[in-house]
N, C-alpha and C positions, 0 to 999 in steps of 0.2 A: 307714216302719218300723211294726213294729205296737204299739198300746199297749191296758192294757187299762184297765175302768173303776177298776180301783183307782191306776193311773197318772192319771188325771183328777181323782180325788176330794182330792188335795192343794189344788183349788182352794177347800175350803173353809178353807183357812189364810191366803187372800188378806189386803190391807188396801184398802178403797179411800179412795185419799190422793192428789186432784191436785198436791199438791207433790210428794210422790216417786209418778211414774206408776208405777216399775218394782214397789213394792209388788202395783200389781193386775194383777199377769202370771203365766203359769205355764210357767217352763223344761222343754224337753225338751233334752235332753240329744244329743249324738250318739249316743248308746251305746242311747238309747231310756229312762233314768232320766226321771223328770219331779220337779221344785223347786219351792215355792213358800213364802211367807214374809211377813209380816206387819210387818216392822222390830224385834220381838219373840222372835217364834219362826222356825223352819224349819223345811221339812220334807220328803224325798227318799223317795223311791218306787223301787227297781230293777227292771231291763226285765223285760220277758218272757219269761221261760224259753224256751230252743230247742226243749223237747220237748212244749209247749204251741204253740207257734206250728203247728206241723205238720201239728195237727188244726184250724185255725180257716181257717172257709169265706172266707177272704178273701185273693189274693196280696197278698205283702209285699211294695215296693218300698223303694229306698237312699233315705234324707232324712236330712241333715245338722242339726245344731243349730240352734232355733228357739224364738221366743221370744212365747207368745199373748197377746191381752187376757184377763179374766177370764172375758168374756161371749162368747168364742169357745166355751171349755170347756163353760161352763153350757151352753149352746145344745147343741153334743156330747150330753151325758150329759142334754139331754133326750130326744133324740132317738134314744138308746139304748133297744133294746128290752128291756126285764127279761125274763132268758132263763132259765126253770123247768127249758124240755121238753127241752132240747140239754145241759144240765149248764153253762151261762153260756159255752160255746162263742162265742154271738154278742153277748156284751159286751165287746166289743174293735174295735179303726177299725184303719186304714193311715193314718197320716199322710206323705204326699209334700208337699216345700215349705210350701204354706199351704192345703191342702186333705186332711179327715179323709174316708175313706169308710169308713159305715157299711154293714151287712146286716142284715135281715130272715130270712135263710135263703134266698129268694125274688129279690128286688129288692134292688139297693145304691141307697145314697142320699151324698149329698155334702153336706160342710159347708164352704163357705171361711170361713178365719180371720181373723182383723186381727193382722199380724203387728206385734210390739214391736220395731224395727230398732236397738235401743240394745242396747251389753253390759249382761247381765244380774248378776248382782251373784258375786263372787267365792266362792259357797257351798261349793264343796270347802274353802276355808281355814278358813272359818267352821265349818264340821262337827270337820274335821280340831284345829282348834285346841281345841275344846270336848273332844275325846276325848285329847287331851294333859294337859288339865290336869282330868281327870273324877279324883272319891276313889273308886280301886278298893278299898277298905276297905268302902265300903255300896254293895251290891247288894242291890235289894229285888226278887221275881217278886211280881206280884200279878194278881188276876184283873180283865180289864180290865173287865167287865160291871160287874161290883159295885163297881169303883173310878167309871168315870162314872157311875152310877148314885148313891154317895155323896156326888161334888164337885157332880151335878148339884142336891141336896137342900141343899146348903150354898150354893150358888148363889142358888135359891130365896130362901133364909132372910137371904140378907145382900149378896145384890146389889141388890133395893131400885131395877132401874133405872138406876143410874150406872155408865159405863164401866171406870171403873178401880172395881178393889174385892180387891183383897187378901187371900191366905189363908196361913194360917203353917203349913208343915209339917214335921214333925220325924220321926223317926225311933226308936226302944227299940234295949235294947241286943238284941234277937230280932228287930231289923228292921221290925215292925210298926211302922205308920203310924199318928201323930198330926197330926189337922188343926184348927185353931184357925182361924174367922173370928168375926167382928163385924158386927150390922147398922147400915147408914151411917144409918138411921131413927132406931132404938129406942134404938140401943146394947147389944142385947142381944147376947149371944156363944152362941157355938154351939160344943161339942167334938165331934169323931167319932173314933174309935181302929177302924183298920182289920188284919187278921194278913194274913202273907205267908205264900207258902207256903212251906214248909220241906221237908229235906230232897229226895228225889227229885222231887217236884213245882216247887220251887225252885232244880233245877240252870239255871246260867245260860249265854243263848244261845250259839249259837257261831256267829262271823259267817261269812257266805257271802266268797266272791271280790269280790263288787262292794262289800260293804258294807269288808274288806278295805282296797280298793283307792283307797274316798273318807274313809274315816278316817286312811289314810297307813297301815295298819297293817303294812306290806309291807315300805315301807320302814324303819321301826323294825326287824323283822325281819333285814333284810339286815346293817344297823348293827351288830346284836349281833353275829352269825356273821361279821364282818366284826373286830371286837375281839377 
C-alpha cells in the first residue's frame, strides 16, 4: 500500500516504554490510515487519496494491517528524500508485509521493518468514544502556526526540564484562548490569551468519509433516519 510522509510522521507521538512495548509502534491500518499514541494522546493519519497515488512513480501493491517499531519509521523517513523539484511526488513508499520501498526518481531503495506481532491497541474505540462524549457547544478554529508557536514559549518558560508540567486552558465566551502555566523553578506564572478565528475563517471542518467512518459518525447517522 502506498503511504505518504505525513502518514509516517505520527511516529513523533510515540512513547518509549518497555513496559508497554506497544506504546513505541506505529499502526498501519488495512485501509492505509497509520496510529500512533503515547498512552496519553493518539493520533491517526488517513490514507492516501486515490487521485494522488496515480501520479507517484512507484507501483502499489495489497498489504494487509501491520504493526512497526518506532525505529523502523524513523529509519523510513530518513531515508526519504525531501522532494522540492517533483512537487513531494517522491515523499511516499509501498509498504508490502514488512518491507517499505522508497524512490529517488532514479533508483528504488528498500527498507525491512521489525514487525510488532501483538494486536495493537483498540484505537477506533478510543477516537470514537472521545467524539461521543466531545462539548459541541465550544468549537475553537485557530491558527496552528501561532498556536505552537505560543504553547512552545510557555513551555520554555515553565517546563524548567521536568516531564510532566501542566498547562491550564480555558476558553472566553468569543472562544479565545486562555493559557495559564507556572514555572516548577521560580514559581513564577505566565498568562497568554490567544483570538480565534471568527466568522468565515472559523467555519468548522467538515469531516471526510474516513474520518466519518473512525469516529462512528455513520452510524449515528443511520440511528437517527432509522427513528
Amino acid at each position: 500500500m502506498i503511504l505518504s510522509k505525513k502518514n509516517l510522521l505520527v511516529v513523533e507521538c510515540i512513547s518509549v516504554d518497555k513496559q508497554v512495548p506497544v506504546l513505541n509502534n506505529i499502526h498501519v491500518a488495512a485501509d492505509g490510515s497509520t496510529i500512533a499514541s503515547n498512552g496519553r494522546a493518539i493520533i491517526a493519519v488517513s490514507p492516501v487519496p486515490e487521485n494522488i497515488k496515480t501520479s507517484i512513480p512507484i507501483n502499489e501493491t495489497i498489504s494487509g494491517a501491520v504493526t512497526f517499531s518506532s525505529e523502523t519509521v524513523k529509519k523510513v523517513l530518513r531515508n526519504l528524500p525531501k522532494d522540492v523539484q517533483f512537487n513531494g511526488l517522491l515523499e511516499f513508499v509501498d509498504l508490502k508485509n514488512d518491507t517499505f520501498t522508497l524512490t529517488d526518481g532514479k533508483r528504488k531503495h528498500e527498507v525491512v521493518g521489525k514487525v510488532y506481532d501483538r494486536n495493537y491497541i483498540n484505537y477506533k474505540k478510543v477516537i470514537s468514544n472521545a467524539f461521543s462524549k466531545n462539548n459541541s457547544e465550544i468549537r475553537v478554529v485557530l491558527n496552528l502556526k501561532r498556536l505552537l508557536a505560543l504553547l512552545g514559549t510557555v513551555e520554555k518558560i515553565c517546563g524548567d526540564g521536568v516531564a510532566e508540567t501542566p498547562v491550564f486552558i480555558e476558553f472566553t465566551k468569543e472562544n479565545d484562548v486562555l493559557i495559564v502555566g507556572e514555572s516548577n523553578k521560580t514559581g513564577q506564572q505566565v498568562i497568554a490569551v490567544m483570538s480565534s478565528y471568527k466568522e468565515i475563517e472559523g467555519k468548522w471542518i467538515v469531516l471526510n468519509d474516513w474520518a466519518k467512518k473512525i469516529t462512528n459518525k455513520f452510524r449515528k447517522i443511520f440511528k437517527k433516519k432509522r427513528l
